[in-house]
N, C-alpha and C positions, 0 to 999 in steps of 0.2 A: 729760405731762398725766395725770392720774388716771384709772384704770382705770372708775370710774364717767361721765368725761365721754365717752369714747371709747364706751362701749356707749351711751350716750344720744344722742351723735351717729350713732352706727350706724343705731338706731333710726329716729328725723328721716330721714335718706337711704335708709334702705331698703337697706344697703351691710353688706360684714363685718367683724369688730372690729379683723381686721387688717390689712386696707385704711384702715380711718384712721388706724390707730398706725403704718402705716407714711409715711404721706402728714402725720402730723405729726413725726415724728421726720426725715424730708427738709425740712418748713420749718424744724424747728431747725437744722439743717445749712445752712442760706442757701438753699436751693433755691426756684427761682419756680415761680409755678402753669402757663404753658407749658413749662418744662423737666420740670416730673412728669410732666405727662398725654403728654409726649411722647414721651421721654425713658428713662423708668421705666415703664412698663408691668407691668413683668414684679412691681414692687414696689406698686402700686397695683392688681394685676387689671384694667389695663385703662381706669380712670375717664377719661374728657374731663374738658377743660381745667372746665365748666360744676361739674364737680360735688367736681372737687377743689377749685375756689374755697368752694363750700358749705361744706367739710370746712375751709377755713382761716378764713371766716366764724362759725363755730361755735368756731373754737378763740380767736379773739379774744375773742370772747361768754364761754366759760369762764373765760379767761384775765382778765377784768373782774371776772368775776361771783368769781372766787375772793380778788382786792382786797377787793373791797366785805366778803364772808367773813370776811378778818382784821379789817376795823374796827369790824365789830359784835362780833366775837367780844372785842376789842379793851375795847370800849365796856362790856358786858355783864360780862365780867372785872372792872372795873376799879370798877362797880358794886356789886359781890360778889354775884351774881346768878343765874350762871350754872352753872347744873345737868350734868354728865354728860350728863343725856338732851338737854337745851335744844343742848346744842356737836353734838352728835349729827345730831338736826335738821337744823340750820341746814350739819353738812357733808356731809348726805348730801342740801342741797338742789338740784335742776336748773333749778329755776322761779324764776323774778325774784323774781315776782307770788308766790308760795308766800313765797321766801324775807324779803320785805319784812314780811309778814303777820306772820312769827317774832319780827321784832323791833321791829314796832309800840310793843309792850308798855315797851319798853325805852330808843328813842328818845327822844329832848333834844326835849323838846316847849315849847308857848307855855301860860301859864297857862289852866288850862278850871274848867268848872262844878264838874268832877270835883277837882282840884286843889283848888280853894276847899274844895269837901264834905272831904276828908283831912284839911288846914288845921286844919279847925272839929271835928275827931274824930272823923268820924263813919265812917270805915272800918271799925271793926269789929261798927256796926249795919248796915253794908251786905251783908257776910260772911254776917252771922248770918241776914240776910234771902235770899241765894241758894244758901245750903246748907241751906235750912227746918231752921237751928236752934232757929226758936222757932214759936212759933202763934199767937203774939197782938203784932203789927208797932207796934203802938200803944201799947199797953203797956210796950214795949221802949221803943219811944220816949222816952216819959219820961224815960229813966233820962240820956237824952244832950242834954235842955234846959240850959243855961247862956246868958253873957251875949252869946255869939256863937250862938246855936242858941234864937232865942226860944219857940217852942212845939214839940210833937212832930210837926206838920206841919211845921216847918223840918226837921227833923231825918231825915224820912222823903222830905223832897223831897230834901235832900243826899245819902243815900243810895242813891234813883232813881238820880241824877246817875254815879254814883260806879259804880254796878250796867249803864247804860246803855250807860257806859265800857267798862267790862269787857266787853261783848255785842260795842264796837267792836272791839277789842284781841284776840279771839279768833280764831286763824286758819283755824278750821272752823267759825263763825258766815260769816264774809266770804265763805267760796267757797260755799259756801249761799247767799247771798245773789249773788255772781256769778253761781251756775248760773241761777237766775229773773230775773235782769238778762238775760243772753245771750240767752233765750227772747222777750223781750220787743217789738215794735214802736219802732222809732224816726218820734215823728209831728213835726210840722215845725207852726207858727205864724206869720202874718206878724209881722212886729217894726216899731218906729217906721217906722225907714226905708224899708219898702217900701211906700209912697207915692210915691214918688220914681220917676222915669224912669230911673234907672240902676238899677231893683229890675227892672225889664221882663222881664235876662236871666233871672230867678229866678222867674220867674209860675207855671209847673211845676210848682214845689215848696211855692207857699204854701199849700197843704192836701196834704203829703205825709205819707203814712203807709205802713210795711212793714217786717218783720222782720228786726232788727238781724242774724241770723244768715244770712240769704238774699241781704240788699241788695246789690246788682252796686258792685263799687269804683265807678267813674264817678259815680255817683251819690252814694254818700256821700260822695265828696271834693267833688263839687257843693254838698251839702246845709252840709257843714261849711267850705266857706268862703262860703256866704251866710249863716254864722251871723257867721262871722266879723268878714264886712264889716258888719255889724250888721242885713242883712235878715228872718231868719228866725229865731224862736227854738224851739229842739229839747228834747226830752225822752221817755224812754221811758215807754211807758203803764202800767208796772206798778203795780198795785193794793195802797197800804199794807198794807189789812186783813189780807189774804190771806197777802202776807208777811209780816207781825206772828204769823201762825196760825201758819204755818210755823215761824220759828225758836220762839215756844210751846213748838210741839208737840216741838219738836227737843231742848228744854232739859226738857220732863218726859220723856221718854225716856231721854234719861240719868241722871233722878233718881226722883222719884215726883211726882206731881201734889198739889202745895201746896194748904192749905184754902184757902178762898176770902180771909180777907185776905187771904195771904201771895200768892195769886195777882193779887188785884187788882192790887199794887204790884209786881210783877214782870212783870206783862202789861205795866203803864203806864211799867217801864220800857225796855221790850222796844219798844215802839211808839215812844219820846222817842227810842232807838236808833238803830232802822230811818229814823224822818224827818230827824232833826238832821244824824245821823252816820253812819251808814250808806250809804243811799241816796244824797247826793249824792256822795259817795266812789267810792262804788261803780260809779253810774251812770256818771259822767265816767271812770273806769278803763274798763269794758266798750267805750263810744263810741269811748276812747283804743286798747283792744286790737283790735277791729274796723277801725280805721282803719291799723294795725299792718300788718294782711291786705291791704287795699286798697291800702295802700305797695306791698306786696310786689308784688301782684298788675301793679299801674300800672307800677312799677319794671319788671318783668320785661317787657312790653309794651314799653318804651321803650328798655331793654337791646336786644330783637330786634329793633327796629327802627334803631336804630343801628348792631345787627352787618349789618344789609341792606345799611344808607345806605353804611357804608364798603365793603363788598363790591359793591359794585355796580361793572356792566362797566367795564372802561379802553376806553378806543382806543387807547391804547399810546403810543408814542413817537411822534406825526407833528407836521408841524406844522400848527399851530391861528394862527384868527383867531378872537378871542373879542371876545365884543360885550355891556356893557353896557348895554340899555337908557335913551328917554326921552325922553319929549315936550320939555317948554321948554328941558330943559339938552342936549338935544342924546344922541345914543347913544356911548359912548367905544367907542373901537375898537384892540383891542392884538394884533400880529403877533408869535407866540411859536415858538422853533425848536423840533425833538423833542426838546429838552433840557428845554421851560419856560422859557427864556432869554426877557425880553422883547428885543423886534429893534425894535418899532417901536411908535407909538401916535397917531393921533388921535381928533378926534370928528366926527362928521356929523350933520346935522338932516335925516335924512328926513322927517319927520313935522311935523305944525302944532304950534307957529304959526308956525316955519320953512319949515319944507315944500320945503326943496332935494333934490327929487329925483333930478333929473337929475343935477345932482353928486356928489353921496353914492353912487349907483350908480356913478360912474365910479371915484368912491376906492375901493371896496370892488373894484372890478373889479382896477386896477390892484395894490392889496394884494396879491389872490390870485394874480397874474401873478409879482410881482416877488418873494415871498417863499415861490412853491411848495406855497401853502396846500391843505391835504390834507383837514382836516376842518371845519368853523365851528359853533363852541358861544355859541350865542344864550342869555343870565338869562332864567328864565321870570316875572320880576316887572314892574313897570308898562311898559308899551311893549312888553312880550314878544311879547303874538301879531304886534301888528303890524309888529315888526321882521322876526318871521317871512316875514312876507307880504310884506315890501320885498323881503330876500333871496329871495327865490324869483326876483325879477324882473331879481337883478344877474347879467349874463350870464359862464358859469363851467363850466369842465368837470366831465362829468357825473359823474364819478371822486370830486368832490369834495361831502362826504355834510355835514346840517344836522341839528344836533342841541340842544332845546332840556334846558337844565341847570337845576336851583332853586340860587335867589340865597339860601337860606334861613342867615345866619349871615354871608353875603359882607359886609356893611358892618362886622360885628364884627370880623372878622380886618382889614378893611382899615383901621382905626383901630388896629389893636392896636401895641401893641412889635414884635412879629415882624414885620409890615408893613413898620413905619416903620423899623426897622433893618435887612430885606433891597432897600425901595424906597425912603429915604430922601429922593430928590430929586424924587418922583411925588407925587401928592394920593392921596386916597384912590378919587379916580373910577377911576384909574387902577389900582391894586390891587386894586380890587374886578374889573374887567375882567380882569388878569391869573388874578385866583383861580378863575375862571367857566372859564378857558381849559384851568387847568391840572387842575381839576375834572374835567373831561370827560377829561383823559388821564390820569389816575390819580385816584381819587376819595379812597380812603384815606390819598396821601402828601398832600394837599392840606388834606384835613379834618382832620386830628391835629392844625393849626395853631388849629383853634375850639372854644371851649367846647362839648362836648357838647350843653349843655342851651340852648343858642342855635338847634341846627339844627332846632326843630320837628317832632321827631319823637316824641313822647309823650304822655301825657293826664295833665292838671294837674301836671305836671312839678316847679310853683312850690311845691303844697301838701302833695308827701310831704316824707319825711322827707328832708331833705340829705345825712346822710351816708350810711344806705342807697345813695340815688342814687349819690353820689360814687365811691362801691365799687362800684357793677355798672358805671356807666360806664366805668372804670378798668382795672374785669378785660374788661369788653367791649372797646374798643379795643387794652388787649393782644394779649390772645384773637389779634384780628382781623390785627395788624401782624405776629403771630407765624407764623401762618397762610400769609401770602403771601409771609414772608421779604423782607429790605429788602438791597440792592444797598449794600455799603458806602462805595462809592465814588461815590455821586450822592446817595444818604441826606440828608436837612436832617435837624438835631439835633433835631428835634419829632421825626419821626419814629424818627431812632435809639434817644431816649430811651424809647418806646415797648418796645424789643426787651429780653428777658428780661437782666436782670441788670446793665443799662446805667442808666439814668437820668440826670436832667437833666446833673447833671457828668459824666460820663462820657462823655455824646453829644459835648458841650462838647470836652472832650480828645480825641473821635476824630477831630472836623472839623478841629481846630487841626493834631490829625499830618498830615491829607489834608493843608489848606494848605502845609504847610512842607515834608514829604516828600512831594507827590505821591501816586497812588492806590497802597492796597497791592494785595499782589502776589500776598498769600496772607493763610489766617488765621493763620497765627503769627504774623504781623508786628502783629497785635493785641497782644498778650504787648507789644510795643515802644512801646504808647500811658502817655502817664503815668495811674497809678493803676489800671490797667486789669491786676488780677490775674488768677492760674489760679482764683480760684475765680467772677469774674466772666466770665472765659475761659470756664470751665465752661457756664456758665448762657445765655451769647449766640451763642456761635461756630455753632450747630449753626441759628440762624435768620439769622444774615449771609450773603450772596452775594457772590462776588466774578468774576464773567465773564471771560473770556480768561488765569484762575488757570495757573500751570502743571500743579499738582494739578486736574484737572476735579471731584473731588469736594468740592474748594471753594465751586462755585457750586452746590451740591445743599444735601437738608435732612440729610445721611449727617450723623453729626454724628463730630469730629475725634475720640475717642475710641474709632472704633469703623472707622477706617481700614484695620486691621489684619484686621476681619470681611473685609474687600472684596479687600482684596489675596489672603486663604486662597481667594475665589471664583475670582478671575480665575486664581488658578495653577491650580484644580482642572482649570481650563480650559483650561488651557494659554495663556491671551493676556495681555496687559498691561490693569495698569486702566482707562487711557485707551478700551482695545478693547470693555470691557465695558459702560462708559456710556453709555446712550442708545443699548443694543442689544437690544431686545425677544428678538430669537431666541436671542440666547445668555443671555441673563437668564432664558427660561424654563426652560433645563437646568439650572440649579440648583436641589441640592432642601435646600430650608431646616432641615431635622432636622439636615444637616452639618455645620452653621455655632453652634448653639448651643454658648455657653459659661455661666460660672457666673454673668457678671454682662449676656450678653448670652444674653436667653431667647428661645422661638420667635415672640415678636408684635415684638421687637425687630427680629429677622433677616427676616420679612415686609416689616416697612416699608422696610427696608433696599432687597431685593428690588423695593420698588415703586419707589423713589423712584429708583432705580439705572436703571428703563424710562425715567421721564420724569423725570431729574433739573432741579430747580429747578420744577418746574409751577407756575404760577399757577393758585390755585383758582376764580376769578372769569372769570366767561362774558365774551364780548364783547359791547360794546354793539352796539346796533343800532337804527338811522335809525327818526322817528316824524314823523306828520304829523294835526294836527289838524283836525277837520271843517272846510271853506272854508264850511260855510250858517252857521256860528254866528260871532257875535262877542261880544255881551253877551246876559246872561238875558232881552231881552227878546225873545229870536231863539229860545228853545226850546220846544218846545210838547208837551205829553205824548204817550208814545208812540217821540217820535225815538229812535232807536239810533245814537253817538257811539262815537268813539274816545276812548279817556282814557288817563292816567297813573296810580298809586295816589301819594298823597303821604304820608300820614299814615296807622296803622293805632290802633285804640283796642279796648276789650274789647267797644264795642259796633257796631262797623263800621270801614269805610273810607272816606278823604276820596279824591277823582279830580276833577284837573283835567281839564277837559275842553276849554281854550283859551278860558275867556272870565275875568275878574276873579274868580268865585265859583268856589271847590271843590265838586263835591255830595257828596252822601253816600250809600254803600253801608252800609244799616240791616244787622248782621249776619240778622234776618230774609228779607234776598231775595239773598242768597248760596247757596242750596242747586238754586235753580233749579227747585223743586217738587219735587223726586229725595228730600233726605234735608234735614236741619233742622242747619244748621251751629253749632256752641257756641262758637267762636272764628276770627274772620276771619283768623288765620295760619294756619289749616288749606288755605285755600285761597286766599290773595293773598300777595304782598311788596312790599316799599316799592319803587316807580320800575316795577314792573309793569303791560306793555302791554296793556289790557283795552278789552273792548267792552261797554257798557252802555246800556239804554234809559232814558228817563226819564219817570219814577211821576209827581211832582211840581215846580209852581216855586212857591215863593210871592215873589215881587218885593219886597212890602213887607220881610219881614222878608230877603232874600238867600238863601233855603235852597234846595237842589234837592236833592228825592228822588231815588234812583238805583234799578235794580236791574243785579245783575252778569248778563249774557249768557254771555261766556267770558271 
């Protein structure tokens, strides 16, 4: 990568030039974004997984933008056009938007006003008009009437045209014009449509006005897809005249100020400019770059909230009775061993307009007897609380804890291929209950099976950009599967494919090795999977686990490369490796200055050090039992004032959603999060997703479903 894109990526990150020449010459190399930030420390300074993804983010961005480079240069050559200084330019460009403006000029364009004026000859009355060649525009004129150019007012209006062009074409006229676009107001209009009952969600915004540079994401992504749907029409308030003055004033600055014809018809064409061509170009680029930001912004929001979702507590290995909810069709009910194995399943109608109580209690009762159930994960969607509240009443030792889980995503996975090819002979009711179950014992081996952008954890999710999205969801759940390290021997290929350097076929080949040889035994017998080379050996072995290994540093995050650090400890010590793992007192006799080599530095030999105390750690807390207020059941039970228990479901730029056990989420306004103390600017400062809080409530309004919240603790 060019010595210019790496100082400009520096830049952007706030990082040193040789942190990202080294972090990209590791992605030349095959190397993943968890194996650097892990892995290589000592070659990156350090960076987290977060921000060398930024640095490989960027290098794609270069890696495009210098394509795009050879085809205009390409283009421009080919033209006979291109200047020494123009090639210059265009490769000494960092900016899109810059570099587009370069070759506006030069671009395969559609016939314009301007064109025609060329046509008819009149280029070189255009010239002579904005380098005040001449003094008298009129006069001139004359000289280029023929039978296509009927009067010297045809001949001065082509010229306009042709002059007007050129004011577009220039790529320090447009950022002039960008910088007083960006400053601007974005005000909002009703349109046809909102008349309509379905404009209702948008009533807000039908007299919305505020500063394109200020506007909070949420809102403009708001604003811009009820333009969308056709209810509001948008536009910034900038003032023609005013800009007309400006770039004026910008073009006699670099020349002298023309007598008054010559200025008349250069003002007029400065103004035909600014409104034809300019401004609406302009404008929708700014709206477009502004919305850019509010991607990002949204994106990032949804990324942390997905790294929450998946890191959220297990209960671990026990076994679960998990319970789909549901009034007419009955609540499905699936008995699963500590494996996730389904053992058993039916359904039960506690509830109307069934209403077999007494039975339903005795099956769940029975369940828990015969199959040793340890935890029970109830869906928190329709029938949620009140399954809740049946279970309370099915008689069951008290050992055994109730936990309610979101369904959010559960019917997509249960329709999906993966479904239908691990549960082939079940419905979907049935999968969905199983997914509920296994959720709750592991939340991230569960959910790597669902579309991201299914589990409702973001704000307008639908209206950034996709493939933004697609990349942070992508390094997020890596991130995440990386993090906690996956068991190779229980691993589903979702999840394996997730682990550094593996992917969909390679997950593919490890489970066929499991099947046919049984669990490995160690990580070299990786090396023995088809296709599964040393340089994807490299990149995975150091986040696979493998428990009851004969090497114990197998089931750690020590990574096989680096065995030989471990073994120099244990001898300094006098004992065996086995002796040193997972022994705090003799791990803290080690003094890490000893252990550095050339390719293992001292933040290397630390993590070593830590992970050698608690080898294999899960970084994810455990769950812990919740219980919803018994006075509420629907909004019509809440009354201002009440203080509730809740869940956090959803986090956005502008608050948080909290169930609180009745059909409606309410909402924590990031306003009444500080508590009167301090003024909070992002509700990740002080919530996370699935977070057991206590809150009063401000407001209900019924008609519309909303409840006000404020956070307590």
């Amino acid at each position: 990568m060019k010595d210019l894109y790496i100082r400009t990526i520096a830049g952007k990150l706030s990082v040193r030039e040789w942190q990202v020449e080294n972090c990209v010459k590791l992605f030349e190399d095959g190397a993943t974004i968890p194996f650097i930030s892990r892995y290589r420390k000592e070659k990156t300074g350090g960076l987290d997984d977060v921000a060398v993804a930024e640095i490989r983010h960027w290098e794609d961005v270069y890696s495009e933008m210098d394509k795009r480079k050879e085809s205009m240069l390409s283009t421009i050559r080919e033209a006979g056009k291109l200047t020494p200084e123009l090639e210059k330019a265009i490769l000494d460009c960092v900016d899109s938007r810059e570099l587009e403006d370069l070759y506006l000029p030069f671009r395969p364009k559609r016939r314009t006003r301007a064109t025609v004026a060329k046509e008819a000859g009149l280029e070189p009355l255009a010239e002579e008009i904005f380098d005040l060649r001449i003094s008298d525009p009129q006069k001139e004129a004359r000289k280029f009437v023929n039978d296509n150019v009927p009067t010297p007012e045809d001949a001065l209006a082509g010229a306009r045209d042709i002059i007007a062009e050129k004011f577009n074409e220039t790529a320090s006229v447009r950022e002039t014009v960008r910088r007083m676009l960006r400053t601007r107001r974005l005000v909002s209009r009703p349109a046809k449509k909102a008349d309509t009952p379905e404009a209702s969600k948008y009533k807000g915004y039908f007299d919305f006005s505020e500063s394109l540079s200020h506007i909070a994401s949420h809102r403009l992504l708001a604003v811009l897809r009820a333009e969308n749907e056709g209810y509001l029409n948008l536009k910034l308030d900038a003032d023609p005249e005013k800009c007309g003055n400006k770039l004026y004033y910008d073009y006699c600055q670099e020349r002298k100020y023309p007598n008054e014809e010559l200025a008349g018809q250069i003002r007029s064409a400065i103004d035909d400019a600014y409104r034809r061509l300019l401004e609406p170009s302009i404008s929708n680029e700014v709206i477009k770059e502004a919305k850019e930001k509010a991607d990002i912004e949204s994106v990032k929001v949804f990324g942390e909230n997905l790294r929450q979702l998946l890191l959220a507590p297990p209960v671990g290995q026990k076994k679960v009775l998990a319970i789909d909810p549901g009034f007419r069709t009955g609540c499905k009910v699936v008995c699963l061993d500590a494996q996730g194995n389904l053992l058993h399943y039916e359904t039960i109608f506690p509830h109307p307009p069934v209403s077999e109580k007494v039975k339903s209690i005795r099956a769940v009762s029975d369940m828990i007897g015969k199959y040793g159930i340890e935890v029970i994960a109830i869906g928190n969607g329709t029938a949620g609380r009140e399954t809740e509240e049946f279970i309370k009443r099915v008689p069951k030792p008290s050992s055994v804890k109730v936990f309610s889980v979101s369904e959010d995503g559960a019917s997509i996975y249960s329709a999906s291929e993966a479904a239908r090819e691990e549960f082939p002979d079940y419905d979907v009711t049935v999968r969905g209950a199983v997914s509920i179950g296994r959720r709750l014992m592991d939340p991230l081996a569960e959910l790597v099976k669902i579309d991201p952008k299914s589990l409702g954890v973001g704000q307008y999710q639908h209206d950034v950009d996709q493939a933004l999205l697609k990349e942070k969801l992508d390094n997020t759940v890596e991130s995440c599967v990386n993090s906690v390290g996956v068991n190779v021997n229980t691993a589903s290929r979702h999840l394996l494919s997730y682990v550094a350097g593996i992917g969909p076929a390679l997950a593919e080949n490890i489970v066929q090795y499991r099947t046919e040889n049984g669990p490995f035994k160690s990580r070299k017998d990786l090396l023995k999977v088809k296709r599964l080379g040393e340089k994807a050996f490299e990149q995975c072995a150091g986040f696979l686990r493998i428990p009851g290994a004969a090497n114990p540093l197998d089931n750690s995050a020590v990574h096989p490369e680096a065995y030989h650090i471990v073994g120099k400890m244990a001898s300094s010590l006098g004992v065996a490796t086995e002796d040193l793992v997972a022994n705090a007192e003799l791990c803290s006799r080690i003094k890490a200055e000893n252990f550095v080599e050339a390719d293992f530095g001292l933040p290397t030999v630390n993590d070593i050090i830590r992970e050698l105390v608690k080898p294999g750690r899960d970084p994810r807390e455990s769950a812990v039992e919740f219980s919803f207020s018994d006075e509420i059941h629907t909004i019509e039970d809440l009354s201002v004032g009440m203080e509730l228990p809740g869940i956090v479901t959803n986090i956005t730029a502008f608050g948080a959603f909290v169930d609180i056990g009745i059909k409606q989420n309410g909402l924590i306004h990031v306003s009444q999060m500080g508590g009167g103390r301090r003024r909070i600017q992002n509700p990740a400062e002080v919530l996370r997703l699935h977070q057991h809080v206590k809150v009063q409530v401000l407001s209900v309004d019924t008609d519309r479903n909303r409840i006000g919240l404020k956070l307590l603790r």
